[in-house]
C-alpha positions as CSV (number, residue, x, y, z in Angstrom):
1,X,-11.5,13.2,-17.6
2,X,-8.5,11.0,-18.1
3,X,-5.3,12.9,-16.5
4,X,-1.7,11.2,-17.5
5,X,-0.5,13.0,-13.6
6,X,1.7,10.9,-11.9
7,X,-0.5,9.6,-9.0
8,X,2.5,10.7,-5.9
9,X,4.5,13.6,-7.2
10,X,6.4,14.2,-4.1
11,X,8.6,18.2,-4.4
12,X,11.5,19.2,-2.1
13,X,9.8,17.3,0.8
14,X,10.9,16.8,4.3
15,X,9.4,14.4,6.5
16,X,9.8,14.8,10.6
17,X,9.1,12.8,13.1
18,X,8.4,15.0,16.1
19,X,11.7,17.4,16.0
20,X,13.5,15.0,14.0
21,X,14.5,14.9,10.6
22,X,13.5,11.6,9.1
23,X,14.0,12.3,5.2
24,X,15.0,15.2,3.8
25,X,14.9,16.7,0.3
26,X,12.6,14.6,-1.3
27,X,12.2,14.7,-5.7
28,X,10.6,11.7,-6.5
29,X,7.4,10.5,-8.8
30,X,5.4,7.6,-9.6
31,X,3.1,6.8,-12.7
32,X,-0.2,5.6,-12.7
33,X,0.4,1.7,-12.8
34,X,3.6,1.5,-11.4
35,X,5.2,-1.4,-9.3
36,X,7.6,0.2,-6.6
37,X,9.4,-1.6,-4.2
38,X,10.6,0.9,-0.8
39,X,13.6,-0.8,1.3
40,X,15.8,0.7,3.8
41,X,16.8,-0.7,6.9
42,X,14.3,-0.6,10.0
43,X,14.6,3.0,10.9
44,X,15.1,4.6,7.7
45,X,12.0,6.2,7.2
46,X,9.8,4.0,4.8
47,X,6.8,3.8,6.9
48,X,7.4,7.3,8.1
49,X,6.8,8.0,3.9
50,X,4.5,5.9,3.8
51,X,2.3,7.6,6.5
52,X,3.0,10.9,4.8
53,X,1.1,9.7,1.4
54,X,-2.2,8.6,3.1
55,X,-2.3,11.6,5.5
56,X,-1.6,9.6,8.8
57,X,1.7,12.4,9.3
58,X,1.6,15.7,8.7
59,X,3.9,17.3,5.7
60,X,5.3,20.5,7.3
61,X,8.3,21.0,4.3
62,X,7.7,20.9,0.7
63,X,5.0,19.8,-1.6
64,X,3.3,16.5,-2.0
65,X,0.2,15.4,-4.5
66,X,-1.0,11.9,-3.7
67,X,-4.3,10.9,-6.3
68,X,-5.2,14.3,-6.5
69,X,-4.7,15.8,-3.0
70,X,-2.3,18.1,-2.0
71,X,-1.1,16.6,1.5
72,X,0.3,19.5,3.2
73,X,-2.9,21.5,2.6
74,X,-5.2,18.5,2.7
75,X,-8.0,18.7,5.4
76,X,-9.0,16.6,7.9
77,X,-12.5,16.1,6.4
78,X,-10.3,15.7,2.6
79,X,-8.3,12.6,4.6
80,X,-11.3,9.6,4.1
81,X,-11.4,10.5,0.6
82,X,-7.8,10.5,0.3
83,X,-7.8,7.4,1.5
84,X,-10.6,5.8,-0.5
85,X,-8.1,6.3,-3.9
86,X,-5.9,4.3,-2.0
87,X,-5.6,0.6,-0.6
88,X,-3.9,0.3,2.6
89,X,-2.4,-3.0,3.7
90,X,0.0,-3.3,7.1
91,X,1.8,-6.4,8.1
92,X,-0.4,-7.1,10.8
93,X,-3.5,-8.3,9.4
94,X,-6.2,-5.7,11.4
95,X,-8.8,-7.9,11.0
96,X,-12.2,-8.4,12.9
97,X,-11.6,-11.5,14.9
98,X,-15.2,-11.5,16.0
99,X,-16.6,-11.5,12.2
100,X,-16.5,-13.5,9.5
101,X,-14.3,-12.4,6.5
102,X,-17.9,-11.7,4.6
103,X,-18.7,-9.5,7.4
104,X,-15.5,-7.7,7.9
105,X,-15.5,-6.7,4.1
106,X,-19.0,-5.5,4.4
107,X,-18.4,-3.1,7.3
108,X,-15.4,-1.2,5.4
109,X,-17.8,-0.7,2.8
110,X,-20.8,0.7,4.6
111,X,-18.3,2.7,6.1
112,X,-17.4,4.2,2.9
113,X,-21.0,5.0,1.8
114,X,-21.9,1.5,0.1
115,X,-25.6,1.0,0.7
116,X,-27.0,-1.3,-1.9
117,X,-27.0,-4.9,-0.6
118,X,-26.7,-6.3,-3.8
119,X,-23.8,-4.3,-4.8
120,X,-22.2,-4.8,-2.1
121,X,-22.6,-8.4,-2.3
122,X,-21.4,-8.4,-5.5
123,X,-18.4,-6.8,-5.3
124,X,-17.5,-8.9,-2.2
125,X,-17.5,-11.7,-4.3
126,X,-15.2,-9.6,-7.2
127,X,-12.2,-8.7,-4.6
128,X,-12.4,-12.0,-2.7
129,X,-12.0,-13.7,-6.6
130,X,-9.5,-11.0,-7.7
131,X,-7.2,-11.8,-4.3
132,X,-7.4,-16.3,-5.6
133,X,-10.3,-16.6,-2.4
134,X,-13.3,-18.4,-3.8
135,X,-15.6,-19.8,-0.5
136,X,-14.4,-18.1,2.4
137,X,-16.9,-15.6,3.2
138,X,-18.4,-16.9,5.9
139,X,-15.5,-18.4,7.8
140,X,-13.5,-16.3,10.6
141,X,-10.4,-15.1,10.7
142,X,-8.9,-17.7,13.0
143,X,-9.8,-20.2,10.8
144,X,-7.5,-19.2,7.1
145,X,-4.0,-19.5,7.4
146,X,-1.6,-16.1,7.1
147,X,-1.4,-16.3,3.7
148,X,-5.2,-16.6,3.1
149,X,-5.6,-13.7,6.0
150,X,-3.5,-11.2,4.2
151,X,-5.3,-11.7,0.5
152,X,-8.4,-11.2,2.4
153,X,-7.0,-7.8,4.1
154,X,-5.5,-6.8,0.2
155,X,-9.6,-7.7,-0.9
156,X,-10.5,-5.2,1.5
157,X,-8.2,-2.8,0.4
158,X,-9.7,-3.1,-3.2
159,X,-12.9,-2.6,-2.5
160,X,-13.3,1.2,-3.7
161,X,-11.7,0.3,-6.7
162,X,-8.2,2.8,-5.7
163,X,-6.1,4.1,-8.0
164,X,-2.6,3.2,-5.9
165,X,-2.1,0.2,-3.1
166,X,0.5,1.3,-0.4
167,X,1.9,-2.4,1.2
168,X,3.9,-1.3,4.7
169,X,5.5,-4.7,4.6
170,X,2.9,-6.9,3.4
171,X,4.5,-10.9,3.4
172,X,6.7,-9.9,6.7
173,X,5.3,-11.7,8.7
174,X,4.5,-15.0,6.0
175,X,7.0,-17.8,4.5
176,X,8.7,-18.1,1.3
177,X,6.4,-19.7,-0.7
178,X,3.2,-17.8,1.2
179,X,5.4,-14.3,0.0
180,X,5.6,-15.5,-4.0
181,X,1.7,-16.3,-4.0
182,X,0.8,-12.7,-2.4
183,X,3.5,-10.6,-4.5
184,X,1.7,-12.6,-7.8
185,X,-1.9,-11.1,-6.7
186,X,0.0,-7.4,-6.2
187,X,1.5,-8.5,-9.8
188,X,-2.3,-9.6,-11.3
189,X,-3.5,-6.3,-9.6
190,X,-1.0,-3.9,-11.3
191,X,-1.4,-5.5,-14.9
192,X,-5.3,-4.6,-14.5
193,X,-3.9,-0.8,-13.8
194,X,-3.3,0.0,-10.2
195,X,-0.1,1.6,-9.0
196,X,1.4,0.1,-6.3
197,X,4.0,1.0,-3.6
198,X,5.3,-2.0,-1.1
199,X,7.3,-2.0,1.8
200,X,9.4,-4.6,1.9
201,X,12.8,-6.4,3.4
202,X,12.8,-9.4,1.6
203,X,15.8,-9.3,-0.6
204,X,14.9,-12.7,-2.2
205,X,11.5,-11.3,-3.5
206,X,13.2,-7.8,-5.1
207,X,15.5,-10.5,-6.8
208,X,13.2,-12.5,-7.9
209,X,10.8,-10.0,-9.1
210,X,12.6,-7.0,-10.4
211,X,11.4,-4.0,-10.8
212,X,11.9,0.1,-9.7
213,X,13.2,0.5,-5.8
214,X,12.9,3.4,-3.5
215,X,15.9,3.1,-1.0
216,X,15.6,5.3,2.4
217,X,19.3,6.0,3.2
218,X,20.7,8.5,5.1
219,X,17.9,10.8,5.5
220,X,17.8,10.4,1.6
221,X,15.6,8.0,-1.0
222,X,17.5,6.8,-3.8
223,X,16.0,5.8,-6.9
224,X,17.0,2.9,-9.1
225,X,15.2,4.8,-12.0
226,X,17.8,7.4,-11.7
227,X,21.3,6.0,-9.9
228,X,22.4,2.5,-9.4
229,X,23.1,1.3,-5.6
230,X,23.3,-1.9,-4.2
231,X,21.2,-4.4,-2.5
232,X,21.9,-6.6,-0.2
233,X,20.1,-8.7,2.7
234,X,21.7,-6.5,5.1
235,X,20.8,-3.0,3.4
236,X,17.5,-2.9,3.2
């Protein structure tokens, strides 16, 4: 049945790292099919949050609903499945150097219970299309440029159709024009339906693409949706 929940609904949360309070007092939701942008200055906590939503650090204070799970209760057998509503795509590309791109989409989804061979080549084809990646199946790694790397690692992430991407820094590591070409497939993705959350420092793409930011200051997240605050190059 369709639900019209938020897909994060995050309630008087703390988040720790260690002994250390990392953000504190957390009120903060996002809708299904929402673009977020998170920014803060190294340090500030965003990929501590971000860790928090797909179950990679505990919740010890408050409440927090991510697709359905509760993640201060959630289970350790519960994470896989959290995780499956969700795409997951770092900075550094994670890749199987030893495979081809083909085969390095195929092992995430035996992994996550695909068995047909036709299905699976199937949808193969669909992300790899979705991400602008027509004939690249069968080449490795080591032979697509960063740009092509990281739509093949946001292909994998779509593979089990999630409901919400989470993006820890996704064009860091990529060039101007590289970063515009991947924040248009997160942009193609979210018009189809899919929330997504990405962690970001590049100032030039939140202006040139505006939308709702999440700014990890001072133990707190701001919300443009609710208070105005500024951005600059050296604030986030």
């Amino acid at each position: 049945m369709f639900s019209s929940d938020p897909i994060v609904r995050i309630k008087e949360a703390t988040i720790f790292q260690e002994h250390n309070t990392v953000l504190g007092g957390l009120n903060l939701e996002i809708e299904k099919g929402e673009f977020v942008f998170l920014v803060g200055r190294t340090g500030s906590g965003k990929s501590s949050l971000l860790k928090t939503l797909y179950a990679d650090l505990p919740l010890r204070l408050g409440d927090i609903d991510v697709a359905g799970f509760n993640i201060r209760g959630i289970k350790p057998s519960q994470v896989p499945l959290l995780r499956r509503k969700l795409g997951i795509i770092f900075q550094d590309f994670q890749l199987f150097n030893d495979r081809t791109v083909g085969e390095n989409l195929t092992f995430v989804m035996k992994a996550t219970g695909w068995k047909e061979s036709s299905k699976i080549k199937n949808r193969l084809s669909e992300v790899l299309m979705q991400v602008g990646l027509g004939s690249v199946e069968k080449k490795m790694p080591h032979q697509l440029s960063g740009g092509e790397q990281q739509r093949v690692v946001i292909a994998r992430a779509l593979l089990n159709e999630p409901v919400m991407l989470i993006a820890d820094e996704p064009t860091g590591n990529l060039d101007p024009e590289v970063s515009d070409g991947i924040l248009k497939v997160f942009q193609e993705i979210n018009k189809s339906g899919t929330a997504i959350l990405m962690a970001t420092h590049d100032y030039r793409l939140i202006k040139k693409f505006p939308t709702r930011v999440l700014k990890c200051e001072h133990v707190k997240v701001l919300d443009s949706a609710k208070e105005s605050f500024e951005l600059t190059t050296e604030s986030i």
